[in-house]
BAFI-3210 file (N, C-alpha, C; in Angstrom, 3 decimals, decimal comma, padded with zeros to 6 digits):
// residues 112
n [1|2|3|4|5|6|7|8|9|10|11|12|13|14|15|16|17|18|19|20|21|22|23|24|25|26|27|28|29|30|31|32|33|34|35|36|37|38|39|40|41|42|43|44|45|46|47|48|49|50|51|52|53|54|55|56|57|58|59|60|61|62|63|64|65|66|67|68|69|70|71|72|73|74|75|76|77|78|79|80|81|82|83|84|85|86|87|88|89|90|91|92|93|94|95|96|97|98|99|100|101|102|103|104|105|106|107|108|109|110|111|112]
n.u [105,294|107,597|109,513|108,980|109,784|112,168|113,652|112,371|113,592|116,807|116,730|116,578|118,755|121,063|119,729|120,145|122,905|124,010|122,888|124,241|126,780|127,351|127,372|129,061|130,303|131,428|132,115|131,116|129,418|130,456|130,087|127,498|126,987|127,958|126,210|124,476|121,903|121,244|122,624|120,655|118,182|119,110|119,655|117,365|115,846|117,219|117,632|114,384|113,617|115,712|117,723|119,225|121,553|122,402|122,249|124,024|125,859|126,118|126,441|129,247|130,078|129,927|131,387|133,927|133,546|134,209|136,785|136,959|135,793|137,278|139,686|139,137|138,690|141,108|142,459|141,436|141,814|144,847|144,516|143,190|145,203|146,587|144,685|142,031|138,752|136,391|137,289|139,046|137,490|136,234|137,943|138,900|136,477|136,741|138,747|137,642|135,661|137,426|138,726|135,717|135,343|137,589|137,140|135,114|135,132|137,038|135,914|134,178|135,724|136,734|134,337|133,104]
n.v [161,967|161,209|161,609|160,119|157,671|157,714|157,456|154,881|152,951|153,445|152,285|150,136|149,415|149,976|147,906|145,725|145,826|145,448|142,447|141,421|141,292|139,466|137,549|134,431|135,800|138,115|140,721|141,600|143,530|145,666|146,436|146,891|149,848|150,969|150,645|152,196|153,488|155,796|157,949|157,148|158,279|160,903|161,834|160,947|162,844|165,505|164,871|165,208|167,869|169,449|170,442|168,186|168,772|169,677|167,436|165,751|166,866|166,719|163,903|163,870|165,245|163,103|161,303|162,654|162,330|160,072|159,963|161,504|159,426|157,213|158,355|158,424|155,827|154,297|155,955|155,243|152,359|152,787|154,246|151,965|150,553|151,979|153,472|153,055|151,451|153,655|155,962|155,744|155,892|158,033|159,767|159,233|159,975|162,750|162,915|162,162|164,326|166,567|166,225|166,043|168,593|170,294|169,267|170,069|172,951|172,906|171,895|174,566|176,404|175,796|175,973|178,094]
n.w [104,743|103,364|104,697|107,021|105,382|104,586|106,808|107,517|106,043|106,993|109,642|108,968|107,266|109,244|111,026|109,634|109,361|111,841|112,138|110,168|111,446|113,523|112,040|110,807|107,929|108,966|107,952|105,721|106,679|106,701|104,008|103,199|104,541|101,961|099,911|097,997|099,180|100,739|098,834|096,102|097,458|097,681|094,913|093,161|094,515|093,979|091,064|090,565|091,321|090,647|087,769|085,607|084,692|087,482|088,854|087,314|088,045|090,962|091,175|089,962|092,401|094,263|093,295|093,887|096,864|097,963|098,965|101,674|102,856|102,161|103,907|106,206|106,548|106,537|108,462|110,377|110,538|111,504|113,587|115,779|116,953|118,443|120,212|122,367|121,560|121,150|121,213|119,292|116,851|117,697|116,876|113,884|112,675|113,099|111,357|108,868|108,788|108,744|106,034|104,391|105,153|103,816|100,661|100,159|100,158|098,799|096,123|096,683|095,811|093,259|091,574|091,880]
ca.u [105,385|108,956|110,525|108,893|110,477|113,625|113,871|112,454|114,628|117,922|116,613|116,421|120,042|121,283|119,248|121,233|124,788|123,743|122,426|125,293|127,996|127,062|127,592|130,500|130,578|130,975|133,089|130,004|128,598|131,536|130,198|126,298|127,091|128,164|125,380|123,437|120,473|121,049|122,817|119,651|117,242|119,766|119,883|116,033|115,397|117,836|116,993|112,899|113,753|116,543|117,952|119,756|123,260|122,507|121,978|125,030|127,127|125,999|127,274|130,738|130,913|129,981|132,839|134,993|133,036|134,700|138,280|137,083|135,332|138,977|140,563|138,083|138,651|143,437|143,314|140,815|143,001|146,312|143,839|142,723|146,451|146,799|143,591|140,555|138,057|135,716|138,125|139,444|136,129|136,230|139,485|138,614|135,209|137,240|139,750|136,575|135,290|138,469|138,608|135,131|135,550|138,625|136,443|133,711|136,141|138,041|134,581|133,559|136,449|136,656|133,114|132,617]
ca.v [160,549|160,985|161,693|158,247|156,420|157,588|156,624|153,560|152,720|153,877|151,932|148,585|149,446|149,497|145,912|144,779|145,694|144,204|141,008|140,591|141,467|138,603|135,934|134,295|136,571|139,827|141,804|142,302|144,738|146,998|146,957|147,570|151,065|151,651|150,208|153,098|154,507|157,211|158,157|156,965|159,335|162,217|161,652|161,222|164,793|166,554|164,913|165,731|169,310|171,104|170,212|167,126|169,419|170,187|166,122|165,284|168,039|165,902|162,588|164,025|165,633|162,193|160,883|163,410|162,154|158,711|160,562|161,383|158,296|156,651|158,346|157,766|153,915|154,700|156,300|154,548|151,251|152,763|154,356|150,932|149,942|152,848|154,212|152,471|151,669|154,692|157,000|155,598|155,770|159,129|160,214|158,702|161,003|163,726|162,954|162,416|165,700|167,953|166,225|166,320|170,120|170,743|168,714|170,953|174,088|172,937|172,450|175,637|177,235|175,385|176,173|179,641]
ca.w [104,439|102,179|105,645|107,562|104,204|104,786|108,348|107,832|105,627|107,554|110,379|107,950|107,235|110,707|112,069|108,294|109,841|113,318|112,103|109,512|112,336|114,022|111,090|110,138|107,210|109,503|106,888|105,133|107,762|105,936|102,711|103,459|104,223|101,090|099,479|097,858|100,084|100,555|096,986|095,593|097,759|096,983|093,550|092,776|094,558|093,050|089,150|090,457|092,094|089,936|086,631|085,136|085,078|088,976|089,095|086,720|089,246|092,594|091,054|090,313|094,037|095,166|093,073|094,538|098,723|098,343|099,328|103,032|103,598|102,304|105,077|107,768|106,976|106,265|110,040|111,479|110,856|112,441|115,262|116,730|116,988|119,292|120,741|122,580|120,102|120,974|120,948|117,754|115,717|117,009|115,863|112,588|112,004|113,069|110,013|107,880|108,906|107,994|104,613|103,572|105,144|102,664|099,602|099,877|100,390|097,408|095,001|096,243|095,183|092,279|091,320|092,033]
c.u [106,767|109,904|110,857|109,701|111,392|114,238|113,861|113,459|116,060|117,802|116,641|117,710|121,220|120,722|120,243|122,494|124,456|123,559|124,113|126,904|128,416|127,118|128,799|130,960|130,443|131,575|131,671|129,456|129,430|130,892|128,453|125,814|127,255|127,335|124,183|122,991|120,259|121,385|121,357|118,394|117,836|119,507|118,213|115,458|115,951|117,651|115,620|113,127|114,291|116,780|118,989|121,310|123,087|122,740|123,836|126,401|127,234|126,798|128,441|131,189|130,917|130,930|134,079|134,639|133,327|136,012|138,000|136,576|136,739|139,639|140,078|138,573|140,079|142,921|142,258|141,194|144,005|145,978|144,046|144,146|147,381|145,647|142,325|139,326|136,957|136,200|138,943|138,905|136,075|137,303|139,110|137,198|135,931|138,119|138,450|136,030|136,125|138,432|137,186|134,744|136,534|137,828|135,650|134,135|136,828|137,282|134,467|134,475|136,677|135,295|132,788|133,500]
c.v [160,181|161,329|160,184|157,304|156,463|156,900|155,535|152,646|153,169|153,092|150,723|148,502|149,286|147,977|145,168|144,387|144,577|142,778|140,154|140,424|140,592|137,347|135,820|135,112|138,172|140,742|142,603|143,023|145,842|147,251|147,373|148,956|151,675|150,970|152,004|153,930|155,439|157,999|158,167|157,664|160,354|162,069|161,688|162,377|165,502|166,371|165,254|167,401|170,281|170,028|168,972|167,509|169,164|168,045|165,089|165,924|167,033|164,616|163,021|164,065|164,159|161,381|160,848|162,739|161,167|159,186|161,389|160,068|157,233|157,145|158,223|155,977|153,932|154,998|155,404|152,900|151,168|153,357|153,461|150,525|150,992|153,310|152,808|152,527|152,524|155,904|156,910|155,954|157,037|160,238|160,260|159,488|162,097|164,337|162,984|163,996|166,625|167,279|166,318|168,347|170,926|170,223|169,690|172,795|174,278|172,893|173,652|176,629|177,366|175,911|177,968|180,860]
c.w [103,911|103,971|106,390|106,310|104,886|106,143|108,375|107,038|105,957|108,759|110,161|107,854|108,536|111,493|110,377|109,429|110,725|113,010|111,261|110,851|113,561|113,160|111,238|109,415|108,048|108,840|106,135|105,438|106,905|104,671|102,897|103,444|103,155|099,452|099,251|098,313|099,560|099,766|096,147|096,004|097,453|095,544|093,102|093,386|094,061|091,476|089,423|090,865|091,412|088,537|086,626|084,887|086,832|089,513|088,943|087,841|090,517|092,406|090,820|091,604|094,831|094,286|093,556|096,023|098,412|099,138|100,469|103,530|103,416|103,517|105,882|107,877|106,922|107,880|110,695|111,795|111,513|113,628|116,106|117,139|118,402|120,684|121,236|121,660|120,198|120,608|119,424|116,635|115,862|116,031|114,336|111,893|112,320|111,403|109,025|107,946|109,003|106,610|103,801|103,739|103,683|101,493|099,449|099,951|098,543|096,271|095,235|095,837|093,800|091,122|091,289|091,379]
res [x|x|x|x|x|x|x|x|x|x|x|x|x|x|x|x|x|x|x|x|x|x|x|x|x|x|x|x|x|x|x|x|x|x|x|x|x|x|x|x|x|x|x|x|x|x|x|x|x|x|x|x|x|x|x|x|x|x|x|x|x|x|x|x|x|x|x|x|x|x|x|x|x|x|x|x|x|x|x|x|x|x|x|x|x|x|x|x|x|x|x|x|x|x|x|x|x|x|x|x|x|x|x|x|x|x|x|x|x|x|x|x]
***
């Protein structure tokens, strides 16, 4: 049943963007994403599952996971200026996915 939530709720979030991306106000589709969710289902399994350090630990790293999603949105601005916009978006998860590679490289070095 905690799986159907999540879905349905990720699927509520997506018809959001769509509907807003279509107003006048379409900027707002940008900030939706970074509206919670899914912070808020992470975060209530890990404070019900492990300990309130293991909890307090996840909110730093997601302190630290704003600094690939920053560069996903830095290259994916000087992408479109270059690149077709599929090929741009992917470019731009590519760059997200070496920095949250190095982030999670650099905690676990840090950490261990």
């Amino acid at each position: 049943m905690g799986l159907l939530l999540k879905a349905v709720i990720g699927a509520c979030v997506v018809v959001l963007i769509g509907i807003l991306s279509k107003t006048r106000n379409y900027y707002i589709a940008g900030l939706i994403p970074l509206f919670p969710t899914f912070a808020l289902i992470a975060h209530y399994i890990v404070g019900n599952e492990r300990s309130l350090e293991a909890l307090r630990m996840t909110i730093i790293f997601g302190l630290w996971a704003i600094i690939p999603y920053f560069i996903y949105l830095i290259s994916l601005y000087f992408f479109i200026d270059h690149l077709r916009l599929p090929l741009a978006l992917s470019a731009a998860v590519v760059c997200w996915i070496v920095a949250a590679w190095i982030l999670i490289s650099a905690w676990n070095l840090w950490h261990s």
